[in-house]
C-alpha positions as CSV (number, residue, x, y, z in Angstrom):
1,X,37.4,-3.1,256.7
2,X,35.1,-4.6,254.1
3,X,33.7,-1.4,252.2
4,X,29.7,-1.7,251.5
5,X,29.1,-2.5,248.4
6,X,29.4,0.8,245.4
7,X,30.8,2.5,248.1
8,X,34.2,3.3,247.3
9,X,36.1,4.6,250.2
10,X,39.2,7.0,249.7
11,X,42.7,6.6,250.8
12,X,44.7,8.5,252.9
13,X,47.0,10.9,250.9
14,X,50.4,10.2,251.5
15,X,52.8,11.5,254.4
16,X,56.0,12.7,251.4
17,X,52.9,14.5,249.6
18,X,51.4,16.5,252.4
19,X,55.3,17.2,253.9
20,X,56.4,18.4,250.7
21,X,53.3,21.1,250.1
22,X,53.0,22.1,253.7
23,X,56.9,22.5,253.7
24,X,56.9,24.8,251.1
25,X,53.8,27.1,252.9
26,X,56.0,27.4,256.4
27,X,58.5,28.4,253.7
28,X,56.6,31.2,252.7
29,X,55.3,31.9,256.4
30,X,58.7,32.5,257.6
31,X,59.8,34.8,254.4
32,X,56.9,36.7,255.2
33,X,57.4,36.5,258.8
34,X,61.4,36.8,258.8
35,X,62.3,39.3,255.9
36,X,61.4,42.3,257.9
37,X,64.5,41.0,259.5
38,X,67.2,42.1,257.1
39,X,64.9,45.5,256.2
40,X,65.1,46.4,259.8
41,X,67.8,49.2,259.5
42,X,66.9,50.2,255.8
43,X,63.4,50.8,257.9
44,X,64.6,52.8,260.5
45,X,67.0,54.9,258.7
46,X,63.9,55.6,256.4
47,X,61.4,56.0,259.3
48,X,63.4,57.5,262.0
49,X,62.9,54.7,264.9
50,X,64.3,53.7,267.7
51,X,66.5,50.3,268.6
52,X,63.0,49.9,270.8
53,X,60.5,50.3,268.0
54,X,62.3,48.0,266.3
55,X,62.2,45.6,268.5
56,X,58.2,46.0,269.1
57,X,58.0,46.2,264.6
58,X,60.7,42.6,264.7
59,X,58.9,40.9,267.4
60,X,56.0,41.9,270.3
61,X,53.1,43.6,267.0
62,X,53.7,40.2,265.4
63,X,53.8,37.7,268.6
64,X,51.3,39.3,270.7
65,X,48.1,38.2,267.9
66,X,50.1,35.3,266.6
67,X,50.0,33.6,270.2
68,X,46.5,35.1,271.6
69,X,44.6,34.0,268.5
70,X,46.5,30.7,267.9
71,X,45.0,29.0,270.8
72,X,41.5,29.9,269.5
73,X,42.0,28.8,266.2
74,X,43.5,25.6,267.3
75,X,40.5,25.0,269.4
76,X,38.5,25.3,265.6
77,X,41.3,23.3,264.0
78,X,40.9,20.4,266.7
79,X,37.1,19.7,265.7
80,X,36.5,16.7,263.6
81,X,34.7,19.0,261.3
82,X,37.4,21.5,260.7
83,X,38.8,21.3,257.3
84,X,42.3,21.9,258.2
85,X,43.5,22.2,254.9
86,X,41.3,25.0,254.1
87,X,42.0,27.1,257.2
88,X,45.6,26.9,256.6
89,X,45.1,28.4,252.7
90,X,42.7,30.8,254.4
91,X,45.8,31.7,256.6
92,X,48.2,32.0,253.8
93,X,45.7,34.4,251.9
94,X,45.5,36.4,255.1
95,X,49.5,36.8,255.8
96,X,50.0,37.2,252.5
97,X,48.3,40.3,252.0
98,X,48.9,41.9,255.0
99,X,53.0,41.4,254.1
100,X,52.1,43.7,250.9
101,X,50.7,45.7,252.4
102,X,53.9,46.5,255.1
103,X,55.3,48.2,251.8
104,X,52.8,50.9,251.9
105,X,53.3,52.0,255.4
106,X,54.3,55.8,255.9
107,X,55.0,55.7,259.5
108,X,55.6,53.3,262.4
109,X,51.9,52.7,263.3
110,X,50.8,52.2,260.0
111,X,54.0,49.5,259.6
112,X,52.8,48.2,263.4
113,X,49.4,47.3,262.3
114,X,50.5,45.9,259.1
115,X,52.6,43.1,261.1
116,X,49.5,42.5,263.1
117,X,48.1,41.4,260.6
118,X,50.8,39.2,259.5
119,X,50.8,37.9,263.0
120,X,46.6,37.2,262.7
121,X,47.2,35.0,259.6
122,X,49.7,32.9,260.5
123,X,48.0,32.1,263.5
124,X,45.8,29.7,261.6
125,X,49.0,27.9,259.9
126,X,51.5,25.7,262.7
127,X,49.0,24.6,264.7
128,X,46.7,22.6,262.1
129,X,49.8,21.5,260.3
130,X,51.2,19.6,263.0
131,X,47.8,18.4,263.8
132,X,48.3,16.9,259.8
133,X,51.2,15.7,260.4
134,X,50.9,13.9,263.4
135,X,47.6,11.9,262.2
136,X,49.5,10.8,259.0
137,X,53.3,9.9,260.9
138,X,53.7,6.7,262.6
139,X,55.1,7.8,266.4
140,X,59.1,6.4,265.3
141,X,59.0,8.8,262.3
142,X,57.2,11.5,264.1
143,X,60.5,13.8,265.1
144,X,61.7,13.5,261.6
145,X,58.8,14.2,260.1
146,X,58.2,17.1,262.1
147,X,62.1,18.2,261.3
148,X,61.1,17.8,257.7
149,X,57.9,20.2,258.1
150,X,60.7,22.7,260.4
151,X,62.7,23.2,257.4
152,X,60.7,26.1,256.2
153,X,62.1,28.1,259.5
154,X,65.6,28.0,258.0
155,X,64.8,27.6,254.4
156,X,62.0,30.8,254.6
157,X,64.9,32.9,257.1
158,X,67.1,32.1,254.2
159,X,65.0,32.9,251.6
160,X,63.7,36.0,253.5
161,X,67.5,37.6,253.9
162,X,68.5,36.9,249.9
163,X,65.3,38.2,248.3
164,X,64.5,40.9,251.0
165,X,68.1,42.3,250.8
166,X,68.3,42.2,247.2
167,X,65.6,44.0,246.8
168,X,66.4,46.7,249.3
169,X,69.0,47.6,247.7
170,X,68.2,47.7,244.0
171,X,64.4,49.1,244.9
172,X,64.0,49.9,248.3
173,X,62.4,47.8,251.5
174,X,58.7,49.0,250.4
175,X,59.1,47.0,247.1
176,X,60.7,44.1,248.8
177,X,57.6,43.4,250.9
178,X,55.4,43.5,248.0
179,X,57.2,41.3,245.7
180,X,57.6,38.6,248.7
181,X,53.3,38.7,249.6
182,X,51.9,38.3,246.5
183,X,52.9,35.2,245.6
184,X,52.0,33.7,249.1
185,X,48.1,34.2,248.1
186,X,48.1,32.3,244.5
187,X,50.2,29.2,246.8
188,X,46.7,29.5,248.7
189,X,45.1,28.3,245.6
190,X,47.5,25.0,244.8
191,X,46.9,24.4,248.6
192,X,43.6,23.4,248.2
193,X,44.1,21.7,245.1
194,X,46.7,19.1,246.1
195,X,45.9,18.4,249.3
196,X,43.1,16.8,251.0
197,X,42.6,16.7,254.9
198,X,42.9,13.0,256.4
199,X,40.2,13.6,258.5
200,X,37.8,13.8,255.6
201,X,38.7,10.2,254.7
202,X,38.4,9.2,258.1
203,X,34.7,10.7,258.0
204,X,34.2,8.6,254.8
205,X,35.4,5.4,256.5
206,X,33.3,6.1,259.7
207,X,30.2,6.4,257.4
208,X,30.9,3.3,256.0
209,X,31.1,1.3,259.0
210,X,28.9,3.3,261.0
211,X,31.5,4.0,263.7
212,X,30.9,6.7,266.5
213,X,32.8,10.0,265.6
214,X,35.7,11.1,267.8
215,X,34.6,13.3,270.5
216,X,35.6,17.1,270.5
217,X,37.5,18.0,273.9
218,X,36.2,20.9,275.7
219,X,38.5,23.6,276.2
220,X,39.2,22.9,280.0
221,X,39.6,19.4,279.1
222,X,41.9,20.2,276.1
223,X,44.1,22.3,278.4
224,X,43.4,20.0,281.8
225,X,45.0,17.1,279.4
226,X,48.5,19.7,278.0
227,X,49.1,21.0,281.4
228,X,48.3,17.7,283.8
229,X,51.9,16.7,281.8
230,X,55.0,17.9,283.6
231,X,56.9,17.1,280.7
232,X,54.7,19.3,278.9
233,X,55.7,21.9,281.0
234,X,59.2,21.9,281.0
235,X,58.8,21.4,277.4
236,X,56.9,24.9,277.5
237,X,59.8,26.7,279.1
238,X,62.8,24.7,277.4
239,X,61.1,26.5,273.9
240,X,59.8,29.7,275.2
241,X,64.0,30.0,276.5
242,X,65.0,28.6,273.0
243,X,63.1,30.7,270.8
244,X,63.8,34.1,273.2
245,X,67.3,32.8,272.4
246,X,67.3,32.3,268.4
247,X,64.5,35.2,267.7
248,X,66.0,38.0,269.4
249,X,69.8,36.9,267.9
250,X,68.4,36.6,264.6
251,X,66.8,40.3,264.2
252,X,70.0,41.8,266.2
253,X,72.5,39.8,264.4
254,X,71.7,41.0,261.3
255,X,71.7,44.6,262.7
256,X,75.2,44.0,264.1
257,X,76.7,42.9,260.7
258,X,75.3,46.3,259.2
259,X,76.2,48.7,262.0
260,X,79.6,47.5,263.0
261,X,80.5,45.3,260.4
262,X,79.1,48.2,257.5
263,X,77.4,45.8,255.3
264,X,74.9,46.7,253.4
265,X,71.1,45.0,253.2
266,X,71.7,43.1,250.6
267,X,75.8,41.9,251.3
268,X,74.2,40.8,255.4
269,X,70.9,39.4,253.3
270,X,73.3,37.6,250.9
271,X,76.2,36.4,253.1
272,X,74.2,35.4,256.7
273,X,70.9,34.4,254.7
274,X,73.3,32.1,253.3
275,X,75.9,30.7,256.6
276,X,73.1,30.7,258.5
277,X,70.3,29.1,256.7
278,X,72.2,26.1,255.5
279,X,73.8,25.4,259.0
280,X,70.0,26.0,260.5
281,X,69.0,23.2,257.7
282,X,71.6,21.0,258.8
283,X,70.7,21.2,262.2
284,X,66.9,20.8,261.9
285,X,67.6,17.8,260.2
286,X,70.0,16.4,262.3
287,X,68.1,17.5,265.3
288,X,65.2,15.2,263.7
289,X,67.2,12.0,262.8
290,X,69.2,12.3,266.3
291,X,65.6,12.3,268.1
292,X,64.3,9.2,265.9
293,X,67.7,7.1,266.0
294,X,68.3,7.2,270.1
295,X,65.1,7.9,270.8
296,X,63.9,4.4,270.0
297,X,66.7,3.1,272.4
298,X,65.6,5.3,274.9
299,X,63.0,7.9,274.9
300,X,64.5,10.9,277.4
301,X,67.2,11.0,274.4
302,X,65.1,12.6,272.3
303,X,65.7,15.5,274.5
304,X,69.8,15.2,274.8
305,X,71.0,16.7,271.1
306,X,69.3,19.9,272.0
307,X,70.2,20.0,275.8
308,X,74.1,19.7,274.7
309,X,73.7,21.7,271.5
310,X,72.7,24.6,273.3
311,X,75.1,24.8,275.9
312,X,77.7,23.7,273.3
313,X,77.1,26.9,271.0
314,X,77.6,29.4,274.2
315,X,81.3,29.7,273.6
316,X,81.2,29.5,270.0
317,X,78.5,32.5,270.1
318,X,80.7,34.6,272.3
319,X,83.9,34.4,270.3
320,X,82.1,35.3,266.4
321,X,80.7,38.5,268.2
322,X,84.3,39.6,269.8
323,X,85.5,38.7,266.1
324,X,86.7,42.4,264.1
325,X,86.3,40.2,260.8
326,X,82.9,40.2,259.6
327,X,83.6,36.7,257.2
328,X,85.5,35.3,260.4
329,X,82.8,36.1,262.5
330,X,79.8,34.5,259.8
331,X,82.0,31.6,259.4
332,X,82.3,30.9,262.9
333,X,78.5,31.9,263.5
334,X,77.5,28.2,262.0
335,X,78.0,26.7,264.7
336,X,76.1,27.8,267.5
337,X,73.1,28.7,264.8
338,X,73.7,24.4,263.9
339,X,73.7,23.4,266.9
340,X,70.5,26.1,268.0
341,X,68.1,24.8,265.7
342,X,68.5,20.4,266.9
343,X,65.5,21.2,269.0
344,X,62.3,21.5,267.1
345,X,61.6,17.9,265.6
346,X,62.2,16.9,268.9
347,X,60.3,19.4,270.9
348,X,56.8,19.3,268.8
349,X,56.9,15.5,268.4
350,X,57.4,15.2,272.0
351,X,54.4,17.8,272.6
352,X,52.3,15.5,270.1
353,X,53.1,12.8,271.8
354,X,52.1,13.6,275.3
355,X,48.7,14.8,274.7
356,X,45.3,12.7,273.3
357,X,44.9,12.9,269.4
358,X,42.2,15.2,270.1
359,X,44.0,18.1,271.4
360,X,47.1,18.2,269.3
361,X,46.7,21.0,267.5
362,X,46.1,22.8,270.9
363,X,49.3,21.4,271.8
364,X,51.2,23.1,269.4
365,X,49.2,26.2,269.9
366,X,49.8,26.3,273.7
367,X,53.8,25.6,273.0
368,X,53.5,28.2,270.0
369,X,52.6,30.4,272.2
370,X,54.8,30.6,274.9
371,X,57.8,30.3,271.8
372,X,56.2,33.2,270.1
373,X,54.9,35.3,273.2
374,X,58.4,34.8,274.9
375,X,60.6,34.3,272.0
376,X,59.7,36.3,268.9
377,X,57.7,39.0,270.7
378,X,60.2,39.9,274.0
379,X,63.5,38.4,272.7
380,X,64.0,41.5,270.1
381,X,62.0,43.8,272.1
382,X,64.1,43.1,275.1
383,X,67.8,43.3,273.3
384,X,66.3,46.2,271.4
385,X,65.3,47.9,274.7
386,X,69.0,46.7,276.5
387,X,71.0,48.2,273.1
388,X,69.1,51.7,273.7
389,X,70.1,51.3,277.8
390,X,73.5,51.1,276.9
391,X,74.1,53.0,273.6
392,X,75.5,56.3,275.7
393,X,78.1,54.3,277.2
394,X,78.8,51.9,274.2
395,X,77.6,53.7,270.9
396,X,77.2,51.6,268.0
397,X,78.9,48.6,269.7
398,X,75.9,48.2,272.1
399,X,74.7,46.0,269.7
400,X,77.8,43.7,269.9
401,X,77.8,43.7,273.9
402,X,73.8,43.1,273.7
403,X,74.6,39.8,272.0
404,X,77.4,38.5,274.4
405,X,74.5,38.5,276.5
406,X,72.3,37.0,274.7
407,X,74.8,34.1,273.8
408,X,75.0,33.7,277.6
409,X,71.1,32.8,277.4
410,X,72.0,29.5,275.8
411,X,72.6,27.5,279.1
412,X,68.8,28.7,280.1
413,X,67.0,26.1,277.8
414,X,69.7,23.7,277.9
415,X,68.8,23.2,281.1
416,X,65.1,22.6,280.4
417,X,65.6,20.3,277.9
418,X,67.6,18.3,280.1
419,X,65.2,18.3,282.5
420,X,62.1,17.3,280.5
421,X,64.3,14.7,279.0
422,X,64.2,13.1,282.6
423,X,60.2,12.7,282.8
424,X,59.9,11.5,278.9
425,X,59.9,7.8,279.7
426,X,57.1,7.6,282.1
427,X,54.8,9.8,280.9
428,X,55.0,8.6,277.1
429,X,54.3,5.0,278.6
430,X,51.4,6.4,280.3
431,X,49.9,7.8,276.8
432,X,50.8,4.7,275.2
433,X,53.2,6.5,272.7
């Protein structure tokens, strides 16, 4: 495109750039999201709650306005006037705060309505990042990319166990949720500052050619286009199963390691922050590169690492929990949390994939929410509610026998992804992707 004359047009930024900055925000969305993980039992000990309060605190007061608002806000973040990049620094200020502010909560509703409002922030964040991503990343780099940007989920879990352990148990959980917030609202300001949203040049280059905008799908349409896909459907249950799966293991895994094993905050932050955040690294990468490589020789194998990974880690799971050694049981642990996390490069590339440009973000919003809804806000609450149901009988080992169950789970969205594999093919033809 010839440019008119004193006109200078700008280029887009590039795809390493905007990767690299919005990796290290989901990075600080899940610390902030994850850490109340590992300060879970510190919490209750402190506070006096129940198995089932924690598991509303760890998952359903978070979930419930994540989800609810993300569809909204992805509705504002699909306009071609949206500044993307300033709703997610918005978002970030938001979470932020509201994570400080969990460290001044004297009892459970006060902590409740503080991880609301964790859960209202990062609502603006996944949703227009993916929308980013997927206008920058050609279709065959589009799972990796989206691997890339998934890091933060293992890297921020990570993160979350060291610092927020550590800090429990030199200062106490209050402190440890202030120290991690703070930081996430001065991030807000480099946000802005590095990155630009490629929509803006795509505004500029329309002006300069005089092109006709892109047209903003109404919200029937928006949905009418995510839910006319089958795929898209199964896609919706394979990761609302997956994420019931990974959330609720994740918050009652690191209880089990304290209250049978006897570790402390900081020795579970230190030791399954570690095991499990590097294998979760390994396997979002892999589960990225695996999607790209056979994808491109056939598309329904996008889908096959995480249908066999998840059925794969069911024995695996089952044996670390009936493990007496706590460093047996970590090692072993690796595994099934490798072989857990091969699905979300593949799953939100696919989602991006099967719906018009126009309604990604929505996309992610809609499987967001069922992840988030299902996942993070009834996976916890549910073993939470199931370890209570069975304490009289098993006492502090309800926690373990909770987790054989949950381990069980696994074959659940190996199924789905197996089953949206098989619709892949046409429907991506039919889109054109």
């Amino acid at each position: 495109m010839t440019e008119p004359a004193g006109q200078q047009v700008p280029k887009p930024q590039s795809l390493g750039l905007v990767l690299a900055v919005l990796l290290v925000v989901y990075i600080f969305n899940f610390i902030d999201r994850q850490i109340v993980n590992i300060l879970a039992e510190p919490i209750r000990r402190d506070l006096g709650l129940s198995d089932t309060q924690i598991g509303l605190m760890t998952g359903i007061a978070f979930a419930a306005f994540y989800t609810f608002l993300g569809i909204p806000i992805a509705r504002y973040a699909d306009r071609p006037s949206t500044n993307r990049v300033g709703l997610i620094a918005g978002a970030l200020v938001i979470w932020s705060g509201m994570t400080a502010l969990c460290g001044q909560a004297q009892n459970f509703v006060q902590l409740l309505l503080a991880r609301i409002g964790v859960g209202v922030g990062e609502a603006g964040c996944t949703p227009a990042a993916h929308s980013l991503i997927a206008d920058l990343a050609p279709p065959e780099k589009r799972a990796s990319a989206m691997a890339f940007y998934a890091l933060g989920i293992p890297a921020g879990t990570l993160l979350g166990m060291l610092i927020g352990g550590t800090l429990a148990d030199a200062y106490g959980w209050r402190m440890a949720f202030v120290v991690v917030g703070l930081p996430g609202i001065l991030l807000a300001g480099v946000v802005v500052l590095l990155l630009r949203d490629p929509r803006r040049v795509g505004e500029a280059m329309r002006a300069a050619s005089a092109a006709t905008p892109r047209r903003t799908l109404s919200n029937r349409e928006a949905l009418s286009e995510i839910l006319g896909s089958r795929a898209f459907v199964l896609l919706l249950a394979a990761g609302a199963s997956a994420a019931f799966l990974t959330y609720g293991k994740a918050t009652w895994t690191t209880i089990f390691f304290q209250r049978t094993h006897g570790l402390t905050a900081g020795e579970t932050g230190f030791w399954f922050g570690i095991s499990g955040g590097l294998a979760s690294i390994a396997g979002t990468l892999a589960g990225g590169w695996l999607a790209d490589r056979f994808g491109k020789i056939n598309r329904r194998h996008v889908m096959t690492a995480p249908a066999i990974g998840f059925a794969l880690a069911v024995p695996f799971s089952i044996t670390a929990y009936f493990m007496t050694d706590w460093r047996s049981a970590l090692a072993l642990l690796m595994i099934p949390t490798m072989l857990n996390s091969l699905y979300y490069g593949p799953c939100f590339s696919s989602a991006q994939g099967l719906v018009k440009p126009e309604a990604r973000a929505m996309a992610s919003a809609v499987l967001l929410f069922s992840q988030n809804l299902i996942g993070l806000g009834l996976g916890p609450l549910f073993f939470g509610m199931l370890s209570d149901w069975i304490k009289p009988v098993a006492g502090d080992e309800s926690v373990r026998w909770v987790l054989y169950g949950a381990a069980v789970i696994g074959f659940v969205p190996a199924v789905f992804f197996w089953r949206t594999s098989l619709r892949l093919n046409e429907e991506l033809d039919r889109k054109g992707m």
